[in-house]
Backbone and ligand atoms as CSV (ligand in chain L), in Angstrom:
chain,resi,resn,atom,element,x,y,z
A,1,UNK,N,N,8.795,-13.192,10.582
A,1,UNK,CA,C,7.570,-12.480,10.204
A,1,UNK,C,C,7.883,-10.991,9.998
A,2,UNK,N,N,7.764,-10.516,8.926
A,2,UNK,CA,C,7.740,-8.948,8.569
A,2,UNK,C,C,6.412,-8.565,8.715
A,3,UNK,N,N,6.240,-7.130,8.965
A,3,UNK,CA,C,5.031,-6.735,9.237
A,3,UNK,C,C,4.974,-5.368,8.295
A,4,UNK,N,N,3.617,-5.698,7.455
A,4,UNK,CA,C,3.763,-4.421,6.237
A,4,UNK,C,C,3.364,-3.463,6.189
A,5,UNK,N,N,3.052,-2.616,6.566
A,5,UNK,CA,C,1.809,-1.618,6.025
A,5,UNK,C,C,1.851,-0.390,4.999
A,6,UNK,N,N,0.943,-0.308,4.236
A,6,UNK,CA,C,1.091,0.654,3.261
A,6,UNK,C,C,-0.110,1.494,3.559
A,7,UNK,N,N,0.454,2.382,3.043
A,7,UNK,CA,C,-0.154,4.048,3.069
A,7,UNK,C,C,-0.385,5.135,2.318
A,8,UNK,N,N,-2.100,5.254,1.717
A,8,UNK,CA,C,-1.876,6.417,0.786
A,8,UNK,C,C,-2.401,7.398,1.601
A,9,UNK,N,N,-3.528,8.296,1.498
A,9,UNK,CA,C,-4.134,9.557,1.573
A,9,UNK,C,C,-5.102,8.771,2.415
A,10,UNK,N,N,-6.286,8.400,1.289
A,10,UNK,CA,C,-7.559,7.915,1.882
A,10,UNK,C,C,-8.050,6.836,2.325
A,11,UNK,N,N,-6.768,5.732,1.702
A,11,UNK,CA,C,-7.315,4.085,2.348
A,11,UNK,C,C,-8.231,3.849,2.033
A,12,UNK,N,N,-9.134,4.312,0.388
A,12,UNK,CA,C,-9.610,3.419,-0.470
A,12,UNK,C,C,-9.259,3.292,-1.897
A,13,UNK,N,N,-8.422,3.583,-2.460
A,13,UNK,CA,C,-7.532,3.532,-3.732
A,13,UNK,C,C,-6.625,2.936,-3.526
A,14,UNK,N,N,-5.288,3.681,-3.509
A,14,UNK,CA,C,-4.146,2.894,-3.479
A,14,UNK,C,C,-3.443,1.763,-2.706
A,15,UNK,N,N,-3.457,2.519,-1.085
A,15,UNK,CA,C,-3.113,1.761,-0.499
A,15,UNK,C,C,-3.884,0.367,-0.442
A,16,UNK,N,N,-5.314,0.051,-0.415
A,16,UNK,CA,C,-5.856,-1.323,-0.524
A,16,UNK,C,C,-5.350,-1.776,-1.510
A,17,UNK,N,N,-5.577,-1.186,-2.583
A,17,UNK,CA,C,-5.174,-2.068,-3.771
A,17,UNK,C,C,-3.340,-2.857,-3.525
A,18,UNK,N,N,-2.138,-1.804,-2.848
A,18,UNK,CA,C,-1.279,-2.494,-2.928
A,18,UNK,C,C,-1.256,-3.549,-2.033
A,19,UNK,N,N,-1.770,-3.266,-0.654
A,19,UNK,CA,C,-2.383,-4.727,0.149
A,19,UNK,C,C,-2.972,-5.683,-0.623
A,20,UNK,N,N,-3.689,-5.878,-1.831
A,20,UNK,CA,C,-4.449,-6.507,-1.940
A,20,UNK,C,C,-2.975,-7.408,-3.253
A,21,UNK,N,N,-2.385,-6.108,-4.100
A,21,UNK,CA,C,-1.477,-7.331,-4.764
A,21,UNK,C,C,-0.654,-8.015,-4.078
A,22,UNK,N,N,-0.271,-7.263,-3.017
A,22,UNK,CA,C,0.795,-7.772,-2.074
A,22,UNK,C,C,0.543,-9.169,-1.070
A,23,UNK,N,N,-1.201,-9.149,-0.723
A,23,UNK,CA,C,-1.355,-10.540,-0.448
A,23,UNK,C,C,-1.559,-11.441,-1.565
A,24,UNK,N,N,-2.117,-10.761,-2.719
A,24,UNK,CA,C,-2.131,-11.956,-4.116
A,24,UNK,C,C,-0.856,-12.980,-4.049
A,25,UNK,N,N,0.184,-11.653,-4.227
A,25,UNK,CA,C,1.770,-12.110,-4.193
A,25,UNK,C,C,2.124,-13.640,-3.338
A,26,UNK,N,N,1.873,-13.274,-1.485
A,26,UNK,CA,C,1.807,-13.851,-1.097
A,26,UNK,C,C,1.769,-15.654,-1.282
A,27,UNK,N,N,-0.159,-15.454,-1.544
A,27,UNK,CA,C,-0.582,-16.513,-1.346
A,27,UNK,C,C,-0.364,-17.334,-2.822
A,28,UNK,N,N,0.106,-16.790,-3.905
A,28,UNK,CA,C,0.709,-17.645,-4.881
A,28,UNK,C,C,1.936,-18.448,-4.432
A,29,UNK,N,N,2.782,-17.966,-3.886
A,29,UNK,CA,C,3.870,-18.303,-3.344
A,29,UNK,C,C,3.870,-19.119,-2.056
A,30,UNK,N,N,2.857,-18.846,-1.103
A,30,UNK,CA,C,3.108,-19.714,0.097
A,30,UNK,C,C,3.366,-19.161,0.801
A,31,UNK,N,N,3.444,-17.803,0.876
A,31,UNK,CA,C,4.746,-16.813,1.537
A,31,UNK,C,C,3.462,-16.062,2.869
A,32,UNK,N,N,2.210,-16.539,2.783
A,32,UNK,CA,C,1.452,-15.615,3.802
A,32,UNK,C,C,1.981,-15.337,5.394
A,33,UNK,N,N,2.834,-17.029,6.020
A,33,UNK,CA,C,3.287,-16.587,7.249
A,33,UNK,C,C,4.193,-16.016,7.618
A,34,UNK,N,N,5.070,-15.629,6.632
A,34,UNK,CA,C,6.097,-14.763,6.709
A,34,UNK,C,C,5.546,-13.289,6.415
A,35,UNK,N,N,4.699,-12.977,6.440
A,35,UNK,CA,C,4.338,-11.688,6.517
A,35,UNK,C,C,3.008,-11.574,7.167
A,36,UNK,N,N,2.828,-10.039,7.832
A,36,UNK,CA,C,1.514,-9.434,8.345
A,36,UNK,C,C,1.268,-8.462,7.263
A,37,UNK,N,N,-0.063,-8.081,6.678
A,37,UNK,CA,C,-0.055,-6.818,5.829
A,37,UNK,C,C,-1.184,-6.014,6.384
A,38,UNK,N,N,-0.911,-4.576,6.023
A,38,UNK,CA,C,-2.282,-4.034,6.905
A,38,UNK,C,C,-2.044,-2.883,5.474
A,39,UNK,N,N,-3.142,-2.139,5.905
A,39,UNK,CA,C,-3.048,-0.248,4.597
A,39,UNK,C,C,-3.759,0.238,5.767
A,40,UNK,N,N,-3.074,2.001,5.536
A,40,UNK,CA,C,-3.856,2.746,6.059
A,40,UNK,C,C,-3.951,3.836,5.360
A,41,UNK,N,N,-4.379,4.888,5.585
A,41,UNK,CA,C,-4.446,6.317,5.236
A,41,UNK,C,C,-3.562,7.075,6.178
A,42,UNK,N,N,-3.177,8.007,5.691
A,42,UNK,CA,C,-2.728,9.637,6.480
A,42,UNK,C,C,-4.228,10.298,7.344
A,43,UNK,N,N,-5.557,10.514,5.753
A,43,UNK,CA,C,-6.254,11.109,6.321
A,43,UNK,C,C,-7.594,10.430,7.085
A,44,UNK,N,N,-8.136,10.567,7.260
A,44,UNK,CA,C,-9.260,9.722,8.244
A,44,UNK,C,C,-10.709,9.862,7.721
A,45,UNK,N,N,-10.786,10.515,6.361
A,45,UNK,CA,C,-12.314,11.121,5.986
A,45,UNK,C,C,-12.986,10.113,5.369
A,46,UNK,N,N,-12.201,8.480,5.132
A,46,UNK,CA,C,-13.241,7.422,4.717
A,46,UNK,C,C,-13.208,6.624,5.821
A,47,UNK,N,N,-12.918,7.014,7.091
A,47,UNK,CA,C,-12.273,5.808,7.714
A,47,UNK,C,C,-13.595,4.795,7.635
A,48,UNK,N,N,-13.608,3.493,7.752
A,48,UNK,CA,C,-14.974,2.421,7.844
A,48,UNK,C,C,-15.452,1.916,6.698
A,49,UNK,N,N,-15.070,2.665,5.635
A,49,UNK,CA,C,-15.266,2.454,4.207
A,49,UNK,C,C,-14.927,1.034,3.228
A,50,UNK,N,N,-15.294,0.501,2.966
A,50,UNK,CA,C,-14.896,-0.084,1.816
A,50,UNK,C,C,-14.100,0.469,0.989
A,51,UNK,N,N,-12.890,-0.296,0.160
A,51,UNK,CA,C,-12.015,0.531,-0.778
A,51,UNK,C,C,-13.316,1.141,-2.415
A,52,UNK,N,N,-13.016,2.535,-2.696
A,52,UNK,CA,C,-13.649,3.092,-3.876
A,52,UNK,C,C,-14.073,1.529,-4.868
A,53,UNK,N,N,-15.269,2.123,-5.558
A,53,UNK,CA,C,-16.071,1.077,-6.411
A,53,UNK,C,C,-14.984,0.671,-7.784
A,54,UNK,N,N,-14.061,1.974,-8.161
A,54,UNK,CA,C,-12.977,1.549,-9.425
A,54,UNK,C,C,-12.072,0.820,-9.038
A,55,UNK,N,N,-11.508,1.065,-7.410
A,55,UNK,CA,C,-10.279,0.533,-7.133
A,55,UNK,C,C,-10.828,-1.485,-7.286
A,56,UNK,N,N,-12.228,-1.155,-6.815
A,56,UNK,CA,C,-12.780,-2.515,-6.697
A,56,UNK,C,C,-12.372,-3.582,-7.746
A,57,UNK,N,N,-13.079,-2.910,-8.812
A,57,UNK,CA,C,-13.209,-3.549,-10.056
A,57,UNK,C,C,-12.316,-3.564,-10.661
A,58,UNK,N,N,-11.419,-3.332,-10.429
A,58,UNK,CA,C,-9.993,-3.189,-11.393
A,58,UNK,C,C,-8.862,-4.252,-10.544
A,59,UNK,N,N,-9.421,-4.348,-9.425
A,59,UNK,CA,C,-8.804,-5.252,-8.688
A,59,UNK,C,C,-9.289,-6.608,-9.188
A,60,UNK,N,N,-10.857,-6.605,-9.094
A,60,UNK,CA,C,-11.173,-7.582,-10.048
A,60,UNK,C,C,-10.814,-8.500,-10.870
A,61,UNK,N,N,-11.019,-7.423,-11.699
A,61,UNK,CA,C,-10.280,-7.660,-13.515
A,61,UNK,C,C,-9.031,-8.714,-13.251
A,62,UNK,N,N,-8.487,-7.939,-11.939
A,62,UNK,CA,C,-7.178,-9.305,-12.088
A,62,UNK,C,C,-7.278,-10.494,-11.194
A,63,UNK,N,N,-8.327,-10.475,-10.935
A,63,UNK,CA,C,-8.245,-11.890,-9.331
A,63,UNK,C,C,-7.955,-11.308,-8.704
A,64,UNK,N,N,-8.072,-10.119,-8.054
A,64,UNK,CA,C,-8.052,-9.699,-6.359
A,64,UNK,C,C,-9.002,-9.134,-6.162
A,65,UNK,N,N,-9.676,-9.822,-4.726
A,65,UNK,CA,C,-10.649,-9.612,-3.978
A,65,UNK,C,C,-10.676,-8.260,-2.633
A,66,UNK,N,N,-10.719,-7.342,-3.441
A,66,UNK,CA,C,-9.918,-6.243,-1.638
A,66,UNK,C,C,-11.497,-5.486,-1.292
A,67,UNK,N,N,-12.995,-6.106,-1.126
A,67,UNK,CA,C,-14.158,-5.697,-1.005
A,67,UNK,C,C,-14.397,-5.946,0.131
A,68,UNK,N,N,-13.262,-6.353,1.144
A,68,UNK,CA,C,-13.464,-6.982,2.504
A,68,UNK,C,C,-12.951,-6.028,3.180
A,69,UNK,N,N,-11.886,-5.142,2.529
A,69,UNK,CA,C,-10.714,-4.365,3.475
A,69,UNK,C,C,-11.841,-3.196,3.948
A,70,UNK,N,N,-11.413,-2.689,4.700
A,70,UNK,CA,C,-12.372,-1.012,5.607
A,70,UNK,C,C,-11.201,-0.248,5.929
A,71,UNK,N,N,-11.140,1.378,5.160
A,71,UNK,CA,C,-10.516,2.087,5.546
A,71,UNK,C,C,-10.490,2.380,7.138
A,72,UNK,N,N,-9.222,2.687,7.591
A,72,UNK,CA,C,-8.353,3.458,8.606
A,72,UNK,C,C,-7.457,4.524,8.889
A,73,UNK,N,N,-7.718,5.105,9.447
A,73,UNK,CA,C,-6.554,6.375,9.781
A,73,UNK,C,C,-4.927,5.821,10.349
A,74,UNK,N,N,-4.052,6.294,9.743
A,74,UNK,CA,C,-2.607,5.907,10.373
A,74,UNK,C,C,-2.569,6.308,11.932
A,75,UNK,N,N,-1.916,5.001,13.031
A,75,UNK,CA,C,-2.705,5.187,14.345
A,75,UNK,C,C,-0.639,5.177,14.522
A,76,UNK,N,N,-0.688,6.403,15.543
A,76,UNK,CA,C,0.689,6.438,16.581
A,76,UNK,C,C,1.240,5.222,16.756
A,77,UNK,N,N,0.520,3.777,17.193
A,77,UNK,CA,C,0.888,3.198,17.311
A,77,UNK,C,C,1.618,2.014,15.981
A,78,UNK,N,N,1.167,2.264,14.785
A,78,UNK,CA,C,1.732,1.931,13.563
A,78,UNK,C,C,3.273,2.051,13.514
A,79,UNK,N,N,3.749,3.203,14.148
A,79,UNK,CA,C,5.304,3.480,13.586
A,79,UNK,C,C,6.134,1.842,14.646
A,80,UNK,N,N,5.673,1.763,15.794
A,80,UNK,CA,C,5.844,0.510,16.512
A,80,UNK,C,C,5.894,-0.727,16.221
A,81,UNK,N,N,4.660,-0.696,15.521
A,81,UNK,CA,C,3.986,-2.023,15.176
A,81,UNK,C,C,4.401,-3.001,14.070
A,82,UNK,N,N,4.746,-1.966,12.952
A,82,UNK,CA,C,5.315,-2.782,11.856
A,82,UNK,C,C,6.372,-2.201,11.584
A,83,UNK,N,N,7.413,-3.102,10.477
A,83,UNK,CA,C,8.425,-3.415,10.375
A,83,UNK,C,C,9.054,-2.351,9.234
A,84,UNK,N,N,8.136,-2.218,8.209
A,84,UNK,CA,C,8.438,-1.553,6.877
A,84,UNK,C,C,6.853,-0.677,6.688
A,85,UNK,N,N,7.333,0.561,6.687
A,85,UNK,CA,C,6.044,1.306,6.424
A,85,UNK,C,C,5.893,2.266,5.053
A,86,UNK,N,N,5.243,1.984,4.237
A,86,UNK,CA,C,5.427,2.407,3.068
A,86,UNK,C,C,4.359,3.228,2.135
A,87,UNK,N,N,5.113,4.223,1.836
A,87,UNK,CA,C,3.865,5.624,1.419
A,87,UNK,C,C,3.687,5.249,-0.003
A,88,UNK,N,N,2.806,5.752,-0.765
A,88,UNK,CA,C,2.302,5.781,-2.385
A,88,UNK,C,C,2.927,6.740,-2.492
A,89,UNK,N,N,3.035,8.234,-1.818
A,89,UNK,CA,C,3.970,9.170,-2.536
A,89,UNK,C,C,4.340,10.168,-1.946
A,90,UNK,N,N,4.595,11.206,-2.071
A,90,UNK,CA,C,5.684,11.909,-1.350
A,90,UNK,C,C,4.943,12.763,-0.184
A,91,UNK,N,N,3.716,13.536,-0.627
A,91,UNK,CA,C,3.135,13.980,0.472
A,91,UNK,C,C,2.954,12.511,1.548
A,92,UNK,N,N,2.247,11.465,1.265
A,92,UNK,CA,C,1.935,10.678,2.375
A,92,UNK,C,C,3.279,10.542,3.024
A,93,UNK,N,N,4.586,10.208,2.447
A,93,UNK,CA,C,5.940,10.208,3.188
A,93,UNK,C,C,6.152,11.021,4.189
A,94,UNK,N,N,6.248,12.380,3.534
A,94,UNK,CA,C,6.436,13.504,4.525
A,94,UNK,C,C,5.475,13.238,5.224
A,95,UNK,N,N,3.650,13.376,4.913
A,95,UNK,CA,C,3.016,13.569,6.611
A,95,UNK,C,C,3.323,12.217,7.462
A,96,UNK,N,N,4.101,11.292,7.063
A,96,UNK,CA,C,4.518,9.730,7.656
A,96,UNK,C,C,5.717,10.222,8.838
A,97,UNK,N,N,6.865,10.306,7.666
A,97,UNK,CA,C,8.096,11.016,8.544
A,97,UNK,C,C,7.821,12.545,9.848
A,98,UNK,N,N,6.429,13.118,9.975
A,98,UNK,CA,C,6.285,14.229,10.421
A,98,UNK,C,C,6.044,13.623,11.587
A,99,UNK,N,N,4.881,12.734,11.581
A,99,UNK,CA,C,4.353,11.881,12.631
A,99,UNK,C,C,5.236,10.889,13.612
A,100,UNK,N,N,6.297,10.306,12.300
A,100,UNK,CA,C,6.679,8.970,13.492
A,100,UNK,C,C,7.735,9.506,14.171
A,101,UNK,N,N,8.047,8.701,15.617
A,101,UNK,CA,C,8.751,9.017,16.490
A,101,UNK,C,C,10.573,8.813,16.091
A,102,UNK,N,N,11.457,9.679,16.477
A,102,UNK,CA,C,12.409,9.535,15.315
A,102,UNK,C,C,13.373,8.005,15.564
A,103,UNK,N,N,13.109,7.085,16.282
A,103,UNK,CA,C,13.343,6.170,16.055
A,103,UNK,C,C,12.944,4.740,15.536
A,104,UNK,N,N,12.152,5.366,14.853
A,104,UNK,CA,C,10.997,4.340,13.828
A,104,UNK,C,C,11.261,5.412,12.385
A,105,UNK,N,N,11.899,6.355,12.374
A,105,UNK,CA,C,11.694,6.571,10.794
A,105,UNK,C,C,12.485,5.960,10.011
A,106,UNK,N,N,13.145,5.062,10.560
A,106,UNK,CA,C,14.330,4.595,8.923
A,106,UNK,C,C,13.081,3.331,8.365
A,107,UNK,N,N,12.006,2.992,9.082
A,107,UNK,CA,C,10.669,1.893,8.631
A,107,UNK,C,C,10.023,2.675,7.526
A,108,UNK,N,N,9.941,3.935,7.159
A,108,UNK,CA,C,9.180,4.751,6.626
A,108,UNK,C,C,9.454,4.775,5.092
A,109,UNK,N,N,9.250,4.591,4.211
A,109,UNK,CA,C,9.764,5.059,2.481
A,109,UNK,C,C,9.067,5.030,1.474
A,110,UNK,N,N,9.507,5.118,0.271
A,110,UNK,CA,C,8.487,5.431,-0.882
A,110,UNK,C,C,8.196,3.515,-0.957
A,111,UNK,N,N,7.052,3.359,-1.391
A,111,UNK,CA,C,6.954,1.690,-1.620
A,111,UNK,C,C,7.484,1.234,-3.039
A,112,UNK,N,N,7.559,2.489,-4.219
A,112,UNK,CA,C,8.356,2.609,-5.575
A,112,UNK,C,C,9.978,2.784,-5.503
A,113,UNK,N,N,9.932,2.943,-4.089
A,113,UNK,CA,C,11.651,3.324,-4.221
A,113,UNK,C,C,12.427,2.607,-5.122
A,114,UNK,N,N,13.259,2.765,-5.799
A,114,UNK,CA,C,13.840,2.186,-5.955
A,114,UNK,C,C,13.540,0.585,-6.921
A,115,UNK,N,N,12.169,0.423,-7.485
A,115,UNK,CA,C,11.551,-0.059,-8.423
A,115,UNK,C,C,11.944,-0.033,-9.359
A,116,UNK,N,N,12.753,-0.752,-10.807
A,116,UNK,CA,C,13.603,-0.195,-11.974
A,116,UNK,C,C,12.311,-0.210,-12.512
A,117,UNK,N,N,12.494,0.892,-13.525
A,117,UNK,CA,C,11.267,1.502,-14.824
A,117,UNK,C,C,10.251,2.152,-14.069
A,118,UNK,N,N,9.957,2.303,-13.190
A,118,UNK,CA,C,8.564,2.956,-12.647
A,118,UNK,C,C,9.440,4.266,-11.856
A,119,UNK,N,N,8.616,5.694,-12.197
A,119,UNK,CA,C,8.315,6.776,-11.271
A,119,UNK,C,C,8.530,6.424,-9.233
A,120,UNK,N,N,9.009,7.370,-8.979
A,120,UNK,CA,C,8.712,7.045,-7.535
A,120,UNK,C,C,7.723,7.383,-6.463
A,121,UNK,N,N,6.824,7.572,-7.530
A,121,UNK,CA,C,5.295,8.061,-6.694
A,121,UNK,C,C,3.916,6.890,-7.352
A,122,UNK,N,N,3.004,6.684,-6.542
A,122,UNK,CA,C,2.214,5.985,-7.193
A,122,UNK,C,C,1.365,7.065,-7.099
A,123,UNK,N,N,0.840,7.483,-8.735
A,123,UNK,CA,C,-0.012,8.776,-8.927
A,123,UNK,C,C,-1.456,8.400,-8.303
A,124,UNK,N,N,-2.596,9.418,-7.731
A,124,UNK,CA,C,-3.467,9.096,-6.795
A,124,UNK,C,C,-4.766,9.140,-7.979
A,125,UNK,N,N,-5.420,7.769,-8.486
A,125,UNK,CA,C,-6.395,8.107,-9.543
A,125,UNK,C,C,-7.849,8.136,-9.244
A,126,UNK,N,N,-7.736,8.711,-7.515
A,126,UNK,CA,C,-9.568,9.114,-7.854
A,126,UNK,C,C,-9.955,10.309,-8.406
A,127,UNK,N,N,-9.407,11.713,-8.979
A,127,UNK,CA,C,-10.009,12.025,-9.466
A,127,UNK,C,C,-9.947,12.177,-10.938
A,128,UNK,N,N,-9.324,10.570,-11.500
A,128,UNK,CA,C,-9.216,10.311,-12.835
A,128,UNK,C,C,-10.088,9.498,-13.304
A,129,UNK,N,N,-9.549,8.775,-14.485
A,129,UNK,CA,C,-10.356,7.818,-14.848
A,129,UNK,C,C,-9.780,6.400,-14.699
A,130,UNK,N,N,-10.747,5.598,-15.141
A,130,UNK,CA,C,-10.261,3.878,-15.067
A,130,UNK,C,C,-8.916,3.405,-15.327
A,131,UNK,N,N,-8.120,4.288,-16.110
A,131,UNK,CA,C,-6.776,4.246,-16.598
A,131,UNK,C,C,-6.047,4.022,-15.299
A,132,UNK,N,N,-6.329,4.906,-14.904
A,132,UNK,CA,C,-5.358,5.237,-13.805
A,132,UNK,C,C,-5.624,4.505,-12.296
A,133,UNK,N,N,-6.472,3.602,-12.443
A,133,UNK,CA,C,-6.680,2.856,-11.711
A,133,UNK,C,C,-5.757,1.571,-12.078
A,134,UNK,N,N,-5.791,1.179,-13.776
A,134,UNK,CA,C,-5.022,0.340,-14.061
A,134,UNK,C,C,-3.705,0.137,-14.385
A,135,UNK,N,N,-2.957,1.784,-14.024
A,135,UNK,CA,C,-1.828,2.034,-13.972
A,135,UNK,C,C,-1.095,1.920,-13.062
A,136,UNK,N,N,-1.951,2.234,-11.858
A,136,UNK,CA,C,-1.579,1.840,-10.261
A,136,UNK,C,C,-1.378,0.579,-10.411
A,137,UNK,N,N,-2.312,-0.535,-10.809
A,137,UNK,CA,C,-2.273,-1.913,-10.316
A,137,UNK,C,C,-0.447,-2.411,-11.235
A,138,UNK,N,N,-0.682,-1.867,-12.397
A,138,UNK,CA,C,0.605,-2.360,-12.932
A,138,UNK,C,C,1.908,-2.060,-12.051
A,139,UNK,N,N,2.199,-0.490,-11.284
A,139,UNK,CA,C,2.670,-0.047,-10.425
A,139,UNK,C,C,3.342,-0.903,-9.036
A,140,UNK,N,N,2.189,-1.288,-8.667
A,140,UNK,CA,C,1.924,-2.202,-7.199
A,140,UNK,C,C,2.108,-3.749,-8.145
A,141,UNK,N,N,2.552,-4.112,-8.762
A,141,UNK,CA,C,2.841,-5.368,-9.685
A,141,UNK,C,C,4.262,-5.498,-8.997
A,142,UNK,N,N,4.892,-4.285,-10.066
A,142,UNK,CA,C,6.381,-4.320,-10.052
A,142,UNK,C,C,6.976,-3.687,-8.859
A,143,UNK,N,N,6.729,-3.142,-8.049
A,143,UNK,CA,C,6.839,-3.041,-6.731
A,143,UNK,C,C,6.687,-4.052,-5.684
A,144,UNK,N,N,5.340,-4.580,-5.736
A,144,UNK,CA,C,5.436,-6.403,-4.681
A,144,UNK,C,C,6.451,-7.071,-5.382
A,145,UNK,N,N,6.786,-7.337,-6.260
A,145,UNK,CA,C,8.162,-8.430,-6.957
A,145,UNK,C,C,9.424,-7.478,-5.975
A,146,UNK,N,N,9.410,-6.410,-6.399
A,146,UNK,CA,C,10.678,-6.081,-5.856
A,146,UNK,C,C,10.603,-6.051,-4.325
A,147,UNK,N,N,9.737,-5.957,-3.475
A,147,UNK,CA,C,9.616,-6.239,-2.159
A,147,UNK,C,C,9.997,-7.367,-1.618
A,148,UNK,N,N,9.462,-8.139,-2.777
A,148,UNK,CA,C,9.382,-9.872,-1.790
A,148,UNK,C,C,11.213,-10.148,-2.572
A,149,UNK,N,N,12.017,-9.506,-3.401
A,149,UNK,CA,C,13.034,-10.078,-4.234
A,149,UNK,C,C,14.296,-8.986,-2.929
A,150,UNK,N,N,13.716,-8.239,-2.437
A,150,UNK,CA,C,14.316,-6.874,-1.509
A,150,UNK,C,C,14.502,-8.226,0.003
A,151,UNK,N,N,13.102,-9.098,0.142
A,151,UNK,CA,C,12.827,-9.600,1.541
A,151,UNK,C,C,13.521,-10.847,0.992
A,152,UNK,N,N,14.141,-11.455,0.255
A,152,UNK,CA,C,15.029,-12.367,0.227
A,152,UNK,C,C,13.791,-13.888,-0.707
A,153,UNK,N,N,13.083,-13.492,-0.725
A,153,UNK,CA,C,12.045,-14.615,-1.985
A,153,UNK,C,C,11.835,-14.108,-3.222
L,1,4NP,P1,P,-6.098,7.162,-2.017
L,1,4NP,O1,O,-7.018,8.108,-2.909
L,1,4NP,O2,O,-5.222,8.061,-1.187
L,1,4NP,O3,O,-5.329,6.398,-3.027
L,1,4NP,O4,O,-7.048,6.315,-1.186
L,1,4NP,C1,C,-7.815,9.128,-2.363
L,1,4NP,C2,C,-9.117,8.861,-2.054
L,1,4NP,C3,C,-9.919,9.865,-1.538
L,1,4NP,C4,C,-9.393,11.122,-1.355
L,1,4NP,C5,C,-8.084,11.388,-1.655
L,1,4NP,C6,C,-7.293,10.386,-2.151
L,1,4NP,N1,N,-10.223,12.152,-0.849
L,1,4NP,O5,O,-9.728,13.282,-0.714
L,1,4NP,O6,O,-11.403,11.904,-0.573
């Protein structure tokens, strides 16, 4: 069992959405008991929230359901808890690596790392438009393939 969690800013854009392809991923495959997935935020100003109404619908558009998830703040006890902890982009990294205790940071990294063809940041599109909601999802596409192809499936 690997244990996942991803992490943007606010924990209703990005990070749900990559939880949400990342269990799509999953449950096409069969692959749900081999993994735990959680998202959080850095910052705490939606915590309780539902993910944003674009991230919703764009999740939609493709068959994913993430209208269930409720933002959270990244908790001390996260750097412990899971296995692979993974930022949308470089500020969330750094305030990640600032926080965890230094023998939990090699769990910490970009979730694009190392993704062929994609940037190593997943750009943050709430204060864009729908585009960029559907640029993320393509993003978090080719990133879960390379996760689960990284975790040996
Ligand atoms: P996220 O996007 O980090 O992808 O969830 C954001 C959502 C809200 C805010 C910032 C980023 N905000 O400042 O309210």
């Amino acid at each position: 069992m690997t244990r996942v969690l991803f992490v943007c800013l606010g924990n209703i854009c990005r990070s749900p959405s990559a939880q949400g392809v990342f269990e799509a991923r999953l449950a096409e495959r069969g692959l749900q008991s081999a993994f735990e997935v959680d998202s959080a935020g850095t910052g705490g100003y939606h915590a309780g929230e539902p993910p944003d109404r674009r991230a919703q619908a764009a999740a939609r558009r493709r068959g994913y359901d993430i209208s269930g998830q409720r933002a959270r703040a990244v908790r001390d006890g996260d750097f412990h808890q899971f296995d692979l902890i993974l930022a949308m982009d470089r500020s969330n990294l750094s305030n990640l690596l600032q926080r965890a205790p230094a023998n939990c940071r090699a769990k910490v990294r970009l979730f694009m790392s190392g993704v062929r063809g994609w940037p190593e940041e997943v750009p943050d599109p709430y204060f864009g438009g729908d585009q960029g909601f559907e640029q993320v999802l393509d993003m978090l596409d080719a990133a879960s393939d390379a996760l689960l192809a990284e975790q040996g499936y």
